[in-house]
N, C-alpha and C positions, 0 to 999 in steps of 0.2 A: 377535641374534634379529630374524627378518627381522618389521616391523610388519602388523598386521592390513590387511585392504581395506578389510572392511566391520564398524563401530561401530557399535554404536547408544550414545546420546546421550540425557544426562537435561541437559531444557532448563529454561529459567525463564521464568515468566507475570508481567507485569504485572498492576496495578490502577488503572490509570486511570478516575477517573468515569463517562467515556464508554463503560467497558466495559459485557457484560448481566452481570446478577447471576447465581451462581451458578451450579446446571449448565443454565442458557439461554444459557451462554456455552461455543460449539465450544472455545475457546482456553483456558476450565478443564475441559471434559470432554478434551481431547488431551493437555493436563496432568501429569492425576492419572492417567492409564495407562500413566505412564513409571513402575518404581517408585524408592521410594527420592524420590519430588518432597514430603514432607511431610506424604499425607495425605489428609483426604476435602475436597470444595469445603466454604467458608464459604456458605451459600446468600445471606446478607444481604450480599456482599461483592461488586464490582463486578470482572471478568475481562476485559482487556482484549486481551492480546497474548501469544502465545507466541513468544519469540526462538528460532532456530536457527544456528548459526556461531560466530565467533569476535571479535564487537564486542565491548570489554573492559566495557561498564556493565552489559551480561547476557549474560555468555557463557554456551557451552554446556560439558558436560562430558562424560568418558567414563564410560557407567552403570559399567565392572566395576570403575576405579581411583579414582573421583573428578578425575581430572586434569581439568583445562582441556585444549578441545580443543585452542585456540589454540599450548599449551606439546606437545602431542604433536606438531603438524605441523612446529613448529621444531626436531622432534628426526629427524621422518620426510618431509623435504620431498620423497623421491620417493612421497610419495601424491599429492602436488598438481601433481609432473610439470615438465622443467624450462621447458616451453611459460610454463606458469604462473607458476612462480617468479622466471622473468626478466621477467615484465610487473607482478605485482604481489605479488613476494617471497612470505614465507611465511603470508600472510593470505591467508584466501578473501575473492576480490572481490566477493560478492555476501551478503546478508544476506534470507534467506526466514521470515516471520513468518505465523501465523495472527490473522487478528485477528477480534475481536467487539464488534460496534458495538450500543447502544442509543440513542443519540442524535449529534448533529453534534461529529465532531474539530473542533478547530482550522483556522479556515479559513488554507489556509497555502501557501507554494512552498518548493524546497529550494534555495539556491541553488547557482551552477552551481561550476564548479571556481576560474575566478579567482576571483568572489566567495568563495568558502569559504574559500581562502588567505589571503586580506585577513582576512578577520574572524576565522581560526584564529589566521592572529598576533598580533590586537589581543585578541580574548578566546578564549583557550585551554579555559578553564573554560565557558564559555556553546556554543560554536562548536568541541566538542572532537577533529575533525580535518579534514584540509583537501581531501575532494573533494565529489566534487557526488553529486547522490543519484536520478536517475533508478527511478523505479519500473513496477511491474505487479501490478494486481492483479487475482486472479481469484476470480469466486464461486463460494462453495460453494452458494449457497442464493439465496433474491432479496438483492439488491444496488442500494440506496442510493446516489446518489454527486450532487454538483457536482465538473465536472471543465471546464478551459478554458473559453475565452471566446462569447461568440453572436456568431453573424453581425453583422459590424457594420452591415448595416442595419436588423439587428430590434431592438439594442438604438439607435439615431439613434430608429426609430421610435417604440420605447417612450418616450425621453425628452422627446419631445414631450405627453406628460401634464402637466398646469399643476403637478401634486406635486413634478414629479421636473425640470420644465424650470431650474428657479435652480444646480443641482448641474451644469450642461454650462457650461465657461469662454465666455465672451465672445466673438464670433465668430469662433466656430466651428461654421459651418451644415454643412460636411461631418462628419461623422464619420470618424476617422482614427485607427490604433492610437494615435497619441500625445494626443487627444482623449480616446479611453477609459482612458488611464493618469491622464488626471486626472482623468475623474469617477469613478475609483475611489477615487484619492485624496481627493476630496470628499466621496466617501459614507463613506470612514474616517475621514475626520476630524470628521465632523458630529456636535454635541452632542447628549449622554444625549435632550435632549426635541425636537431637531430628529427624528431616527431614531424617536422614538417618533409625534410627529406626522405624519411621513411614512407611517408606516404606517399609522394610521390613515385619512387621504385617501386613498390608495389602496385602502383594504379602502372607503369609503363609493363610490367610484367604481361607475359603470351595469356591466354585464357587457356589454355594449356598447363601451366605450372601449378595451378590451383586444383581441387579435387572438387569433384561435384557438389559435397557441400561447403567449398569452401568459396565456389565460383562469386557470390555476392559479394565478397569482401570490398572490392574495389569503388560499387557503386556505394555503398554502405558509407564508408569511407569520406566520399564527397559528400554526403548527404548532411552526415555529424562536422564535418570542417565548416560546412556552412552554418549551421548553428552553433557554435563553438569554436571557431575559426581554426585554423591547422595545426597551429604551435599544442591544443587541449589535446594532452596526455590520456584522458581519458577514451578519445578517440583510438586509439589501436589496442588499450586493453579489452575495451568492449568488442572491437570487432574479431582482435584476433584468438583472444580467450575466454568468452561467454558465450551461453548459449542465447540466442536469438529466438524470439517466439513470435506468434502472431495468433490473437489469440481470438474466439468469436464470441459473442452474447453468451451467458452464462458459464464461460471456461473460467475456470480458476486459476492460481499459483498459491506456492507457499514456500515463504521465504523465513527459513530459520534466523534465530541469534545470530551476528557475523556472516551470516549470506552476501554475499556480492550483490548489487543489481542495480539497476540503472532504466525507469520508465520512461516511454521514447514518446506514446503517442495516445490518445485515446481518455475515454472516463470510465471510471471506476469507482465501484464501492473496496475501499479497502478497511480490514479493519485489526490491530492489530494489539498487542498487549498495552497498559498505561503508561506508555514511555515517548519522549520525544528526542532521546540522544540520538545524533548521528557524527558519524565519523566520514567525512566527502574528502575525491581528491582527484576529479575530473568533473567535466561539464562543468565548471564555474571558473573564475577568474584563480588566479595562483595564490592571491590575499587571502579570498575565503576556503580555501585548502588546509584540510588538518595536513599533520604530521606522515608522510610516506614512510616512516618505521615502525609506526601506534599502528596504523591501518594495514599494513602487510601481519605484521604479528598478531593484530586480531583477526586474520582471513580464517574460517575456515572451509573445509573442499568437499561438504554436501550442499547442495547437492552436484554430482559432477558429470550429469547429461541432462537434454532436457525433459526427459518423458520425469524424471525422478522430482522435474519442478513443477509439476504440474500438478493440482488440488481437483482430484473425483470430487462430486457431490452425490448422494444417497437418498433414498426416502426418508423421509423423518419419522420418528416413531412419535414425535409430536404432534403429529399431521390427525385431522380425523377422517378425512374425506380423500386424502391421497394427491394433495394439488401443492405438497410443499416439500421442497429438496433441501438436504442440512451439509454445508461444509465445514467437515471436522479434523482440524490442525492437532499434529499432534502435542498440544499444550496445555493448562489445566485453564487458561484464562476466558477462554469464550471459545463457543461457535455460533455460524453463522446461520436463521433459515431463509430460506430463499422461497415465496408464494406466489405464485401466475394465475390469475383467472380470468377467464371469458366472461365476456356483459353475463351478468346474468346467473353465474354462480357463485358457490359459498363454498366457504371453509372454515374449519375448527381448528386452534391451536389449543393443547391441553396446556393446563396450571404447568407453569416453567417455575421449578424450584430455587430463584435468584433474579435478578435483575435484568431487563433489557431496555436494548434500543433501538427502535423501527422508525425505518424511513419509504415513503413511498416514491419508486424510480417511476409509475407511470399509473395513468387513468385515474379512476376516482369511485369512493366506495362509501361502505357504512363498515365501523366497529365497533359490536356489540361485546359490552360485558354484562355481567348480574347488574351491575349498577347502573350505568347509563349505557348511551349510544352517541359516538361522533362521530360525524365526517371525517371522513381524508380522502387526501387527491395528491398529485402529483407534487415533494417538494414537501410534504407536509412532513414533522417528526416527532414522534412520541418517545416518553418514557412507561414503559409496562414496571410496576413490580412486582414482585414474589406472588407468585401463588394465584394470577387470573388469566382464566381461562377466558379466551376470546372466541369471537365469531366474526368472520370477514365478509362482506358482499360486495360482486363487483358490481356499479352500476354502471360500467365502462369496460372494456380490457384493462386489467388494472394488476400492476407488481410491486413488489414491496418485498424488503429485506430487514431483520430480525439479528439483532447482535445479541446475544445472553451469555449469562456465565450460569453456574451452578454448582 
């Protein structure tokens, strides 16, 4: 029996702290419209993430059997096409999540592929496979974020504040990427009441001593200490060495292998290579803190302002009707497309040569292939494979986002 194209897919939600509570969290209201997920939201309960794919700590399923999706594509790997299958066998290379943020993730990088394989083999259980994890994330709403490094002369300039001058090594009057790997390292290692006193002098400091774009620092400052409380390290790397974004409905970022970064606020579709290593060593307690030596030597310094973090999106040449934008990472594992319509209109994606996975962020529609036709609405999430060509209608305002590889 020849397998289905198009699945739809009952996913799993984390509860991370840092998610919103209940239904202020996109990632439990997309959730609870799959059915068969459990149920109505816990309102008092923190909603952080909805996985899509085939990572084995929250895979996805198929709603009509229960199967795991991961065990159907090993039965039907021409859905994934043999393009795919010979690059990265019978897994989908890419892992697309929604997430809902109410205060600062983990400030953290992923590391890159050799790194990953080192530490996969030394801790299999901590570091549980071995690539690297490039991502993308795009908002649905305003968007939060520290992402990469500031220009290195505004943070040489900043550090010239008599607070923050003891934290730059010894001559060292240029500032130089390898300069800023150690006053990162400095600022992570600085005790509970060094970090707290630190912050303090800078919050008493003139609005004067700061530069125009440095003026926020202070409110910034109090803002992460309450969430975080003062003694979190992470708290002055992020404000005195990242860039800071804020970001509107369909802006992007893209965060390479060992990019710095740290999401403050907001939801998002993010979606990133097959990997779930992370390396943290702020915004959390000092217990769950990797190593301040592994994570300073895995930094790397792209990107190092913020217009360079920022992810364009493009017509798609997938597109047939011109109502669908593609965000393309520079990586071989996937991109993103991105479809808006008005009640009322239609759109064509051409045969995608691999694998995808589309989730609907709003309204409610019909999609047509050669074979049948289903609903979607808001929350709903499919699997497309290899080689079919869709048609979308909105019978609402209706958005929807497209994970593929090829």
């Amino acid at each position: 029996m020849a397998a289905e194209s198009v699945i739809q897919l009952k996913c799993e939600c984390k509860n991370d702290p840092w998610g919103k509570k209940g239904s202020d969290s996109m990632a439990a209201r997309f959730w609870t419209k799959t059915p068969l997920t459990g149920g109505k939201v816990d309102e008092s309960k923190p909603y952080s993430e909805m996985w899509m794919g085939t990572y084995p700590s929250t895979p996805s399923y198929l709603l009509s059997t229960g199967e795991q999706l991961e065990g159907y594509l090993k039965k039907h790997p021409e859905l994934l096409g043999k393009n795919a299958t010979d690059k990265w066998g019978c897994d989908l290379p890419f892992l697309p999540k929604i997430l809902s943020m109410c205060k600062a993730l983990p400030l953290q990088v992923h590391p890159d592929k050799s790194l990953a394989e080192k530490l996969h083999a030394r801790e299999p259980n901590k570091f549980t496979d071995p690539n690297h994890k490039p991502e993308i994330a795009i908002a649905l709403g305003k968007f939060e974020l520290f992402a990469g490094f500031k220009p290195l002369a505004e943070i040489q300039a900043l550090f010239r504040l008599k607070p923050l001058e003891h934290f730059v090594p010894n001559g060292h009057k240029e500032f130089t990427d390898e300069t800023l790997r150690q006053v990162c390292r400095n600022l992570l290692l600085a005790e509970d009441n060094v970090v707290a006193m630190t912050t303090e002098e800078l919050k008493k400091l003139p609005e004067s001593a700061f530069s125009s774009k440095d003026a926020g620092i202070p409110a910034m400052l109090d803002r992460l200490r309450q969430q975080y409380s003062e003694f979190d390290n992470g708290n002055l790397v992020a404000v005195l060495l990242m860039n800071f974004l804020t970001l509107d409905k369909g802006d992007a970022v893209y965060i390479p292998a060992d990019g710095i970064h740290a999401y403050l606020s907001g939801d998002i579709m993010e979606c990133m290579a097959r990997s779930d290593n992370v390396l943290n060593t702020g915004f959390c307690p000092r217990v769950e803190r990797d190593s301040v030596e592994l994570f300073t030597q895995a930094l790397t310094f792209q990107p190092h302002d913020p217009k360079s973090v920022i992810l364009p999106s493009s017509a798609s040449l997938k597109s047939e009707h011109g109502k669908t934008r593609e965000y393309s990472p520079p990586i071989s594992e996937f991109n993103v497309l991105a479809t808006s319509l008005k009640k009322g209109e239609k759109e064509g994606i051409k045969p995608i040569m691999g694998p995808s996975i589309q989730v609907v962020t709003k309204g409610s529609g019909r999609l047509h292939t050669k074979a049948k036709t289903v609903a979607i609405k808001e929350g709903v999430v499919f699997f497309i494979g290899k080689d079919t060509a869709v048609e979308i209608v909105a019978e609402e305002d209706l958005e929807l986002y497209r994970a593929y590889a090829e």
